[in-house]
N, C-alpha and C positions, 0 to 999 in steps of 0.2 A: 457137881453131880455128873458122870460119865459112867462111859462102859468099861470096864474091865478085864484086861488082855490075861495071859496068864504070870499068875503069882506064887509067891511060897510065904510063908510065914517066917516074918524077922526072927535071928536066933534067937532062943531061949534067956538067953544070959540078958538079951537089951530088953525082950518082952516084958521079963519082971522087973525091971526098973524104971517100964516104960508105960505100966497099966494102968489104962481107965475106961473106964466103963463105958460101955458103949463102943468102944475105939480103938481099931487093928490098924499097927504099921504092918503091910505084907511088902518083901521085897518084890521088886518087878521081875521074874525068871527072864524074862527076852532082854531086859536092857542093865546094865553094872551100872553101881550105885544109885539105881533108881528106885522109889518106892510110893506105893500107893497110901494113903489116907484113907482107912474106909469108917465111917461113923452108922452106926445099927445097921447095919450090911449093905451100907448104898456107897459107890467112892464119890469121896469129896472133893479130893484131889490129888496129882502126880507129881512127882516132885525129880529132877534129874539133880541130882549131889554137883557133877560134874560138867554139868551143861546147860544152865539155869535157861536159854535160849529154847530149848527142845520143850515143846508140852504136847504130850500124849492123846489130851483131851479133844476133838474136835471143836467145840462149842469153845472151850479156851482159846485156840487159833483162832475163831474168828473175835473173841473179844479182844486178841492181841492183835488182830487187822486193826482195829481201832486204836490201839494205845500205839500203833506206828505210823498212822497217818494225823494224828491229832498237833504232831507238829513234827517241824523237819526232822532227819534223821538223825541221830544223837544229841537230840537238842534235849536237854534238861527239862523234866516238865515235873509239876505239882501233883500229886495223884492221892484218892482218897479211893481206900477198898473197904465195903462191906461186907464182913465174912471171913475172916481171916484163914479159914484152914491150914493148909501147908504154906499159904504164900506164892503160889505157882507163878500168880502173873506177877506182884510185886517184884517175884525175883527176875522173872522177863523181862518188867520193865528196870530195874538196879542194872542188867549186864546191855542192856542193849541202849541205854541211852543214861552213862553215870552220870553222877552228881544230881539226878532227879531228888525230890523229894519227896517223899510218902508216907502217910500213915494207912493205918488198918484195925479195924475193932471187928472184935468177935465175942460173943457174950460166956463162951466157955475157957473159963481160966487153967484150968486141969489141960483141954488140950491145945491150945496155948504155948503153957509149959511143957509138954511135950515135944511139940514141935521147936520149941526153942532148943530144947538139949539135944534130941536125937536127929533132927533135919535142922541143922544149924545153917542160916545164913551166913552171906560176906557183910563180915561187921563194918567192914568199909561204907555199906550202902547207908545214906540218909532215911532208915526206913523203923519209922515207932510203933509199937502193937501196944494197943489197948484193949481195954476188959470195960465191956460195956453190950448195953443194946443199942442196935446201930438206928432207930427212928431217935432215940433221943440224942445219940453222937453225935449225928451231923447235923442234928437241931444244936447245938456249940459252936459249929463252926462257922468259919468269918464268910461274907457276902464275897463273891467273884472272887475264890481262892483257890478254884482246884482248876488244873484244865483236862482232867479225867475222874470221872466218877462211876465206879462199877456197885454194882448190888448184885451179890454172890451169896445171898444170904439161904440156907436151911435148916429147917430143924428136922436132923432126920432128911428126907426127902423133900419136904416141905416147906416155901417160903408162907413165912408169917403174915397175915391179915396186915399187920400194921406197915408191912414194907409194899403195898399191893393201890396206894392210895394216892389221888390226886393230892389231898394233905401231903404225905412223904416224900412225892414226886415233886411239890410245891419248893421244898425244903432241898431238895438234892437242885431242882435248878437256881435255887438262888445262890447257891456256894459257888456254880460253875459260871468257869469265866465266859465271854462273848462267845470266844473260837473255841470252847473245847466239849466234849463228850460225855454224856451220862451212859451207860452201859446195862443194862439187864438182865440177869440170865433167869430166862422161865423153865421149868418143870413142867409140859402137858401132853397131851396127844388126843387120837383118836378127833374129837368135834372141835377140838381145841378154843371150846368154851372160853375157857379161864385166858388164853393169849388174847383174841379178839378183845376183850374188856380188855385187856392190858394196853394194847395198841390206842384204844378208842382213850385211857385216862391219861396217856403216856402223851397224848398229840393234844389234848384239853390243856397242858400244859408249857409243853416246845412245841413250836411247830414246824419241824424238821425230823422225822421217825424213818428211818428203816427196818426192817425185820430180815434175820438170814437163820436157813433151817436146813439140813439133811431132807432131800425130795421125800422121802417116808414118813418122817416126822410133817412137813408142811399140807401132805395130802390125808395129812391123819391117820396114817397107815400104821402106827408105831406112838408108843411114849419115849420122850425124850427131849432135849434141848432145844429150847428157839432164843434166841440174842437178840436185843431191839440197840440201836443207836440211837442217838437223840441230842439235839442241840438248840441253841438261839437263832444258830446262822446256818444256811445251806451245808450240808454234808458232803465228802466227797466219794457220790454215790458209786459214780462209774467205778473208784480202784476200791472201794468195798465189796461191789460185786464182782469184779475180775479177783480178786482174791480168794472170795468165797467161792467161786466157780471152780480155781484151780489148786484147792486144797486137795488133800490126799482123800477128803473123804467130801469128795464133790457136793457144795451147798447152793441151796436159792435165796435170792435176794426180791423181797417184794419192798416197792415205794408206790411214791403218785398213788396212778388211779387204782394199780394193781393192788394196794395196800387200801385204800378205798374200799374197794370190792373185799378186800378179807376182812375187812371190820364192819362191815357195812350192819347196820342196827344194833351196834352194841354200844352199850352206857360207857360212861366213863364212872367208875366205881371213887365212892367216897368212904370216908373211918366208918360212918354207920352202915354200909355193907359191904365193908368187903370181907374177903372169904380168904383162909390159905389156898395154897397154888392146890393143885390133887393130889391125890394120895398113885403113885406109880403100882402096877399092875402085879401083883405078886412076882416074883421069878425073874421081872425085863431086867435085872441088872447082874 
């Protein structure tokens, strides 16, 4: 879920063999061969044809800060994405460290198949897309097998109640290995209600969290993007926030006490309440 630069609508000719409801390929106008995902008018995700390395997204850069320090650099890693969309980061992480392995579920098969014909990956990559819901997918998968794990999950704009849970969270840390990374991307703003419990259920569970946010977003000024990391073992905090500091669209990194203070009385949310992320402000996108 991001903001969107400007666009044009794919030609006509790939439109109609490319229809599903809900779901606009628009070309990116500022960048060639680029193209936006947008699913009931929020984008999902960017996609660069010819430059799998380039993401558009802010909140995706910083979740690719994490899938590049998660281990040396072009070293092979394990990766499990929930949410499949375009693929953005899977294909970040296929050109920037091959021979990785990865799968991806996403519970829409219609776009899925979309994206598989019209934004085709390098079949080269070890990378498998499944049709599923992602609390029960990675309830499948094997104990200490990924050494990244992202949850990218919306419906619409909105992560689901069931991806929101110490339960869920339980399940996403038992697949990840010692040294590697669970990943988050939230949907909030303004009192940023819904983040706070997320930090407070996210640390009930690892206890190693960061949070990084665009200063607007963090001071509740705006709806949009916040990224938690999360792991078994200490994080590498310092180049996560020099990263996040010197992206193009300058982020803050809260830990420690500072991340203390921004959770400070909130629950850690279980299946019996938890809630979808919020619903985004008419127009912010």
């Amino acid at each position: 879920m991001g903001r969107r630069r400007g666009a044009r609508e794919r030609g006509e000719d790939v439109l109609d063999e490319a229809r599903v409801p809900g779901v606009e390929l628009l070309a990116d106008a500022d960048r060639a061969d680029s193209w936006f995902l947008v699913v009931e008018g929020t984008p999902q995700s960017h996609v660069d044809l010819s430059d799998p390395s380039y993401l558009d997204f802010s909140y995706m850069r910083r979740i690719a800060h994490a899938a590049d320090l998660v281990a040396p650099e072009r070293e092979p890693i394990e990766a499990l994405h929930l949410g499949a969309g375009a693929l953005s980061l899977a294909r970040y992480v296929a050109h920037t460290r091959p021979g990785s392995r990865q799968r991806a579920v996403d519970s829409d098969a219609a776009l899925v198949e979309l994206v598989r014909r019209h934004l085709p990956w390098d079949r080269r990559a070890q990378l498998r897309v499944g049709i599923g819901h992602a609390r029960e997918w990675i309830g499948d998968r094997h104990t200490d097998s990924s050494d990244l794990v992202v949850s990218d999950v919306f419906a619409g704009a909105r992560t689901p109640a069931s991806l929101t849970s110490v339960e869920f969270y339980s399940e996403a840390a038992r697949v990840l290995r010692p040294g590697g990374f669970l990943v988050v991307n939230i949907g909030d703003g303004y009192a940023l209600r819904h983040t706070r419990r997320q930090v407070a259920t996210l640390r009930s569970v690892l206890p190693h969290v960061v949070l990084t946010a665009e200063p607007g977003i963090m001071r509740g000024r705006r709806f949009g993007n916040l990224v938690l990391v999360a792991g078994h073992q200490p994080l590498p905090e310092d180049e996560l926030g020099r990263l996040a500091h010197r992206d193009l669209e300058m982020a803050r990194m809260l830990s420690g006490e500072e991340l203390d203070r921004f959770a400070d009385g909130a629950a850690p949310v279980h299946d019996a309440d938890a809630e979808d992320s919020p619903e985004p402000p008419v127009g912010v996108f």
